[in-house]
Structures are given as C-alpha cells and as structure tokens.
C-alpha positions in Angstrom: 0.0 0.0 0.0 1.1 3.5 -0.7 2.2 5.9 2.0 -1.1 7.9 3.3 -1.5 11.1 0.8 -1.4 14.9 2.6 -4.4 15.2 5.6 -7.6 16.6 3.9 -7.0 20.0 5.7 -3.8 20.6 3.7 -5.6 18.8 0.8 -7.7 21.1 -1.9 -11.7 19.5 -3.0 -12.1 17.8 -5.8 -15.2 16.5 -7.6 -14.7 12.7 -9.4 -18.1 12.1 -11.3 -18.2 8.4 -12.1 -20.7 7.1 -15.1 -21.4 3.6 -14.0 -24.3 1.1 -14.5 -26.6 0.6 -11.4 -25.4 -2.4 -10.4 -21.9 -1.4 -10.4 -22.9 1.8 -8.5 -23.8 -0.5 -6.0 -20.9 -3.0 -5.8 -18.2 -0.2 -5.9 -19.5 3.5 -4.8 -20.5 2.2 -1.7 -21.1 4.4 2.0 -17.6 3.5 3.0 -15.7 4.6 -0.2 -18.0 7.8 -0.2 -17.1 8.7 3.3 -13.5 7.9 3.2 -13.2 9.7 0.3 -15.0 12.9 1.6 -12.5 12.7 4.5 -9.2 13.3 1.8 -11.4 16.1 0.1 -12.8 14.2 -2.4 -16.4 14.5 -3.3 -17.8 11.4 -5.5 -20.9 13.0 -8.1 -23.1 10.1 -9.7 -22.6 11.7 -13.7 -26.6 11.5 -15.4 -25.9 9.6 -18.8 -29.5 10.9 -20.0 -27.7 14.5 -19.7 -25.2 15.9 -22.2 -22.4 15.8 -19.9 -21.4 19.3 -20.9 -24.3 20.3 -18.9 -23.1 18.7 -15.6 -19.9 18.9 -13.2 -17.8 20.6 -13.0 -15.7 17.6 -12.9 -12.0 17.0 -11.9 -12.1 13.8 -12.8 -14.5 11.1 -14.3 -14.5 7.7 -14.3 -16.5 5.1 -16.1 -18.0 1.8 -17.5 -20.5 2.9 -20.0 -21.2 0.9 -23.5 -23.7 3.1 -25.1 -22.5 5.1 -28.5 -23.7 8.0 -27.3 -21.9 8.6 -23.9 -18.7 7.3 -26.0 -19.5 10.4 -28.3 -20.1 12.5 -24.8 -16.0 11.7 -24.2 -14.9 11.9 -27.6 -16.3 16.2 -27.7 -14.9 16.6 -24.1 -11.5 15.6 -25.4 -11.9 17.8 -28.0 -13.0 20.9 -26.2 -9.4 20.0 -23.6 -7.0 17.9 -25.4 -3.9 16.9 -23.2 -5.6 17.0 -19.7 -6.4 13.9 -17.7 -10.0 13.8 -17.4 -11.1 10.9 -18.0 -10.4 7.1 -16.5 -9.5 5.2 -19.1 -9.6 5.7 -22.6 -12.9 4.2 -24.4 -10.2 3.0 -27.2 -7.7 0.6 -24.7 -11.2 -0.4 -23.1 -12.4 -1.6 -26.4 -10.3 -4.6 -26.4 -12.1 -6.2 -22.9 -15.2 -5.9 -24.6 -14.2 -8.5 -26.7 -13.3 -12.1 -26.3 -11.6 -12.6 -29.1 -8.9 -9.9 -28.4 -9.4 -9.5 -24.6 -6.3 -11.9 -23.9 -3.8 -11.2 -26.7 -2.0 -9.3 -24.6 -0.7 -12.1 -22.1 1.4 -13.5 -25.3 3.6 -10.4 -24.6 4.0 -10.3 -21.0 7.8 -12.0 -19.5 6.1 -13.7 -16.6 5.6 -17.5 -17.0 1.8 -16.8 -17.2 -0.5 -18.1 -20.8 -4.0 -18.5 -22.3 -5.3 -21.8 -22.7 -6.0 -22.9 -26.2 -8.6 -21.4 -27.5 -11.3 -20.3 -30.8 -13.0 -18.0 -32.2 -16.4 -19.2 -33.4 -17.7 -16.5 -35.5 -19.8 -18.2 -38.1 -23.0 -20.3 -37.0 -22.3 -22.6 -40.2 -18.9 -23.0 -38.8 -17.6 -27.4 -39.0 -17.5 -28.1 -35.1 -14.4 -31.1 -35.8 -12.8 -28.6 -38.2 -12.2 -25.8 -35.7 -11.7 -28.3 -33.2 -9.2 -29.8 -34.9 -7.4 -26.2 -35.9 -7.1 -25.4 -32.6 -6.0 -28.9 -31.5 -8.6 -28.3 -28.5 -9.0 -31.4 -26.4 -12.2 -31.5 -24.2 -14.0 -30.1 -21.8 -14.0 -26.9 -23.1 -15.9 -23.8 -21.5 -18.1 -21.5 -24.3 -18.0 -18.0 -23.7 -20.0 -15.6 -25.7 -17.8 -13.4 -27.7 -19.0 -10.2 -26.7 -18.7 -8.4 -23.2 -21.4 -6.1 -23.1 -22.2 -5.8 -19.5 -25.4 -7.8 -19.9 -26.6 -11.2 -18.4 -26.0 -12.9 -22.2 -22.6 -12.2 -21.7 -21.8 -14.3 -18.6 -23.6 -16.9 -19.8 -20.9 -20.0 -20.2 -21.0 -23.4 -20.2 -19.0 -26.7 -20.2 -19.1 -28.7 -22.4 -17.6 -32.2 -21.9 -17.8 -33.7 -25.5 -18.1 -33.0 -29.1 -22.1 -33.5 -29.3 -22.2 -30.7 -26.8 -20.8 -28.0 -29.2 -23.2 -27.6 -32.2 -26.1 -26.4 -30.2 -23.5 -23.6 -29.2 -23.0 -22.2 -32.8 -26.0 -19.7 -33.2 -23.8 -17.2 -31.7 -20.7 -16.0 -32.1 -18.4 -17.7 -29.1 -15.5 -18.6 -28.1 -14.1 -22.0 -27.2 -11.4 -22.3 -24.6 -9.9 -25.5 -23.0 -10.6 -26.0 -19.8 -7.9 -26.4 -17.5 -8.2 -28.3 -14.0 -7.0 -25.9 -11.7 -7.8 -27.2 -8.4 -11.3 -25.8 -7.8 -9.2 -22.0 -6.7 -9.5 -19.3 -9.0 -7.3 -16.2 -8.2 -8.8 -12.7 -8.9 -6.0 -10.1 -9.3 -7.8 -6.6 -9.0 -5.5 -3.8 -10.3 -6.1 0.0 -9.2 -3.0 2.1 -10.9 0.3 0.4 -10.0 -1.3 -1.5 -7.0 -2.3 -5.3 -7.2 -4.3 -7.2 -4.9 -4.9 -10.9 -5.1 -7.8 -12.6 -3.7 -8.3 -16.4 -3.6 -11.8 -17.1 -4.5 -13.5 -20.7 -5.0 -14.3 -21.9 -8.8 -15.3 -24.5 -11.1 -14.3 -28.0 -9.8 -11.7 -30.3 -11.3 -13.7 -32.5 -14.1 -12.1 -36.1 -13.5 -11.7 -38.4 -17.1 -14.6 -40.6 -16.7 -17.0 -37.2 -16.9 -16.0 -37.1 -20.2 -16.7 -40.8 -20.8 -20.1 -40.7 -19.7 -22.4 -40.8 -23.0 -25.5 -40.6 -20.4 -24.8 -37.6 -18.7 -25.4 -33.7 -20.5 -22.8 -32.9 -23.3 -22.8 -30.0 -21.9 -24.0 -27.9 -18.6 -24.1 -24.2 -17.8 -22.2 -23.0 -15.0 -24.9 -21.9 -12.7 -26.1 -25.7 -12.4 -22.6 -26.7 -11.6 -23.0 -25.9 -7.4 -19.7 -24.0 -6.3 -17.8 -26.0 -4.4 -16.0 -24.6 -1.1 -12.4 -24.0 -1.0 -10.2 -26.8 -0.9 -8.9 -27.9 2.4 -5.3 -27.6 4.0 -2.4 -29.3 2.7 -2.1 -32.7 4.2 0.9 -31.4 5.8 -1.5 -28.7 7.6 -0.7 -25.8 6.0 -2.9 -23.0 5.9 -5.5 -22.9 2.8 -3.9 -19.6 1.7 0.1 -21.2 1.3 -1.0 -21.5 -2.2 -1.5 -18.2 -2.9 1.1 -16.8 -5.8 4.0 -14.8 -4.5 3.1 -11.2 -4.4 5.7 -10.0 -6.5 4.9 -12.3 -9.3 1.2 -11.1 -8.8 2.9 -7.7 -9.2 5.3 -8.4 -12.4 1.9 -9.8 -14.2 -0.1 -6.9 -13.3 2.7 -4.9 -14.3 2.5 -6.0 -17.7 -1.3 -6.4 -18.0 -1.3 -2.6 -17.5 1.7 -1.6 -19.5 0.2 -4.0 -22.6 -3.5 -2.5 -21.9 -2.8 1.1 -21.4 -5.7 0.5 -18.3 -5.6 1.3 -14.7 -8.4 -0.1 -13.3 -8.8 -3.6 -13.8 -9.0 -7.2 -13.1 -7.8 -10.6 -14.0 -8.8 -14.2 -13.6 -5.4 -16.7 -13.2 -5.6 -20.1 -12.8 -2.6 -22.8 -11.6 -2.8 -26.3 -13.0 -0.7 -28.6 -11.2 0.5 -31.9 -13.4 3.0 -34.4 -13.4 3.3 -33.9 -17.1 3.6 -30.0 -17.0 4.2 -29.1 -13.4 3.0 -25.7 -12.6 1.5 -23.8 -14.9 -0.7 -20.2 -14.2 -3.0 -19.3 -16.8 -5.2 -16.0 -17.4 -8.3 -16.7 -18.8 -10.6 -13.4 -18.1 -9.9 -9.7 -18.0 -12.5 -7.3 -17.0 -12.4 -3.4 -16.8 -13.5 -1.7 -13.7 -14.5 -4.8 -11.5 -16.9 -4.8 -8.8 -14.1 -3.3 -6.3 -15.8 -3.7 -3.2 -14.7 -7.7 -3.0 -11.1 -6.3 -3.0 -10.7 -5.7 0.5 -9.4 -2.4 1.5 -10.6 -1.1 -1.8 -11.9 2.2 -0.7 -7.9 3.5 0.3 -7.0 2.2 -2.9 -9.5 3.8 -5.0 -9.1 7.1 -3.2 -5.8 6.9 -3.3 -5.4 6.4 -7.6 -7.9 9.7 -7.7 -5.9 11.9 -6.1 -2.9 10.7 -7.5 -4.4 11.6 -11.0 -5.9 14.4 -9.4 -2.6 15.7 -8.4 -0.6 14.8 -11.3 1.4 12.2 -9.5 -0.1 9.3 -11.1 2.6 7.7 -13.3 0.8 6.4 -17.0 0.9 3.1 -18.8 3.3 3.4 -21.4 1.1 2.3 -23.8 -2.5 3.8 -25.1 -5.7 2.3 -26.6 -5.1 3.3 -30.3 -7.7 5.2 -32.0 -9.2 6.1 -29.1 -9.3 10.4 -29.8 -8.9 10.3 -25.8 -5.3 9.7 -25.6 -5.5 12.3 -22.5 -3.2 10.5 -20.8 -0.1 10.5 -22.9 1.5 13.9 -21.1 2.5 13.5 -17.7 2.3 16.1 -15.8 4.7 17.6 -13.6 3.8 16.6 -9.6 1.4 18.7 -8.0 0.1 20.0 -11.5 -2.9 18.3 -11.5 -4.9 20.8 -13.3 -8.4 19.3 -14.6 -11.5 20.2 -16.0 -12.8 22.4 -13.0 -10.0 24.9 -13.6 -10.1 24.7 -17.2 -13.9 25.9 -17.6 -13.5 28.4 -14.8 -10.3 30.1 -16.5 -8.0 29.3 -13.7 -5.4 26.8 -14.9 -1.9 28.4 -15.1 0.5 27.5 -18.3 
C-alpha cells in the first residue's frame, strides 16, 4: 500500500463524477468509499448519462464503465474541447479490447512472466464445421463456451461446459468462443489492479472435471455454470498448511499486473489466473478473463485504494501506462504532468489553470 497522501485540511476538494451502470454503482460506490473519500477532500458526483455531460460537473475527474455510443460520443467532444488534460479514467479506445473475447487476452502473449492462455477459438460463423475448428485449434475436451461479446449484460456471462463433441453444435447460433478447460484445483485467483497496486484474492471456482466425466455418454454434453454448485475452497495441505500457502508470490502477482497494465494502457482492472498442477507440465498459471472496472468492493481495502489512484491523478502524480488504446481520440493521458500540477476540467472551464 502506498504511504497515506497529505491530511484533507492541507488537501484542496475535488469532484470525481463516475458514469457507471446501477449495479456497479452498488458494488463499488458504496457508504464507505463515499465517506473515506470525503474525508481526503474528495467529493464522489453520480454523472446522469441521460444528460449531455457538458451540462453537468464541473468535474476534476470522471471515471466510467458505459457501453452506449452515445456517452462514447459525450467523451470523444470533451476531449476535444481540452486535449492533453487527464479527465477521463481510461480511454474508451484501450477499453475496447475487454469488450471483446476474441482480443481480450492477446495481450498475455507479450508479458515475460511465466503466465499463458489456454487454447482457444473464435467461433464466428453459425455454419462453422464443429471437428474442423476443433481440430485447428487442437482443442481437447471439456472446453468452456464463452460468448464473444462483453457487453455488461446477463447474455454475456452466460458459459457453459461442455464435456464432448455432441455438446458443441447447439452452441453455434452465436458468435463464441471455445477455450480449453484447465483443472486448476477448484481455486481461482482474482487479481484486482487499481493504478500500480495489485491485490490478489483467492476465491473458490469450477471443480476439477475427472476423465470418466467425459466418458459418460449418459450424462449432458454440456452444462451451464450456474447448475454446476460451487464447491468450497479446498482444504489444508495434508501437511497442515494453511488454505492460503498456495497463494502466488506477491511479486509475481505484481510483475503480471505490471505487464497487464503496461500491454493495456488500463488502470483499473481485473484478472482471472488459474494454476494447473500436473505431473506432465508441473506448474503452470493461466489467465483466462480480463474485465475493466470490477466490482471493487470484493477487494478488500478497496476504498484507500481507489481514493488513493484519484488523487494521484488528481494531483498529477499518477505515473501512466506506457502504452495507449489506439484510436481512441482520448489519448488524455499521454502527457505526464509535472507533480502537483494536476490541473483538470474544473479549472479549465473556470479560466483558472496556469500555463
């Protein structure tokens, strides 16, 4: 954790409007973060996406997780009217590539940690050949089927597994994608990223699927993952170590997230890693989700963190990725500002920012 930014009475107020769905509203802007945040001098402003956002604010700072055209279109004039200030959290155009399956991982190819993506692919056509495009991708089963796009609606988290061949063509109306499914222990660990701080949290997932599952001709071909129960944590190591000793060090947590951010040009984020243990491959970690601004509130001592990355952007301290969305038009980022700058939109439409 970073060193506690300046007391709130040496601190000047800033105003973060965030443009979130409802139900993120609720699983990130919650009492706590509100209140910790007015104690540091910073005032959190719900933005109204049925408003033209140049009739609202003013704002220091916005944050957001919109997918509507036109709120994109909102951003895209705002960076327009005050090109080379850092408004906005994060750029619609680096955001673009988590909305997608088919891209949302091609940027673990180019990290240097020891991390990868499981086989996987795309399933664009609905007349696609099922053994072909298995046989392409040299996928071996079960497999999970994720829709392709990541829209923020209930169609989009809908997956299933699917244990055998007979299991995929009912899958092919929609675009999808195919991954191999990796036994992994039954842990999933969720790496939430705010700026340059990562946080790991071991969370419970999808069970191990054993060989005869895939065997069994009288069982489903495939099954969506609500129906498959969650199963708890596995227990302590015979040897009686604690549950968490299996936790990944934190500073390979860090060098991942590291890269994640570097290859994204994102600061808020999170990712999904996997370890599959095997006498064949030994340990292997595997990232098979990314998701922009995550429901922060299972991180736990997100409200510091959060407040913390705003007034570090606020202030001017906030170091950027070295990389940008491309074609974004909101590459507001890419001048760093000298510490204590910090100047935003506030001072802009008032006429008080200095040269």
């Amino acid at each position: 954790m970073a060193p506690e930014l300046s007391s709130p009475s040496s601190s000047p107020r800033y105003t973060v409007g965030y443009a979130l769905l409802p139900e993120k509203v609720s699983s990130v802007v919650r009492p706590s973060l509100v209140a910790l945040a007015a104690d540091r001098g910073v005032r959190l402003v719900a933005v109204d996406v049925s408003r033209p956002l140049a009739e609202q604010g003013p704002f220091d700072l916005l944050v957001h997780k919109m997918y509507d055209r036109g709120w994109r279109a909102q951003l895209e004039e705002l960076a327009a009217r005050h090109p080379g200030v850092p408004v906005v959290v994060d750029s619609p155009g680096a955001i673009d590539r988590l909305l997608d399956r088919a891209t949302m991982l091609d940027v673990v190819s180019g990290l240097r940690a020891p991390v990868s993506v499981p086989p996987q692919v795309v399933v664009s056509d609905a007349a696609a050949d099922a053994d072909e495009l298995l046989a392409r991708a040299a996928l071996r089963f079960p497999l999970i089927a994720k829709p392709l796009a990541v829209d923020g609606s209930a169609e989009s988290h809908d997956m299933r597994l699917v244990y055998r061949r007979d299991g995929v063509l009912p899958l092919l109306r929609a675009p999808l994608v195919l991954q191999e499914f990796v036994n992994h222990g039954g842990v999933l660990f969720k790496v939430y990223v705010v700026g340059d701080r990562a946080t790991c949290v071991r969370r419970s997932s999808l069970p191990d699927v054993p060989a005869h599952r895939l065997l069994d001709l009288d069982a489903e071909p495939s099954v969506p993952f609500a129906n498959i129960s969650n199963q708890p944590l596995p227990p302590p190591d015979d040897d009686g170590g604690a549950a968490d000793d299996d936790t990944p060090a934190a500073g390979f947590v860090d060098e991942v997230a590291r890269g994640l951010r570097r290859g994204l040009g994102l600061h808020l984020f999170n990712f999904d890693m996997i370890r599959e243990r095997s006498e064949e491959h030994g340990d292997r970690y595997f990232i098979i989700d990314i998701n922009y601004f995550p429901g922060y509130a299972k991180m736990p001592g997100y409200e510091a963190a959060l407040t913390d990355f705003f007034l570090e952007m606020l202030r001017g301290t906030r170091p950027v990725p070295e990389q940008l969305g491309p074609g974004s038009g909101l590459d507001m980022e890419a001048r760093k500002l000298e510490p204590g700058l910090g100047i935003g939109l506030r001072e802009l439409e008032s006429g008080r920012a200095q040269a």
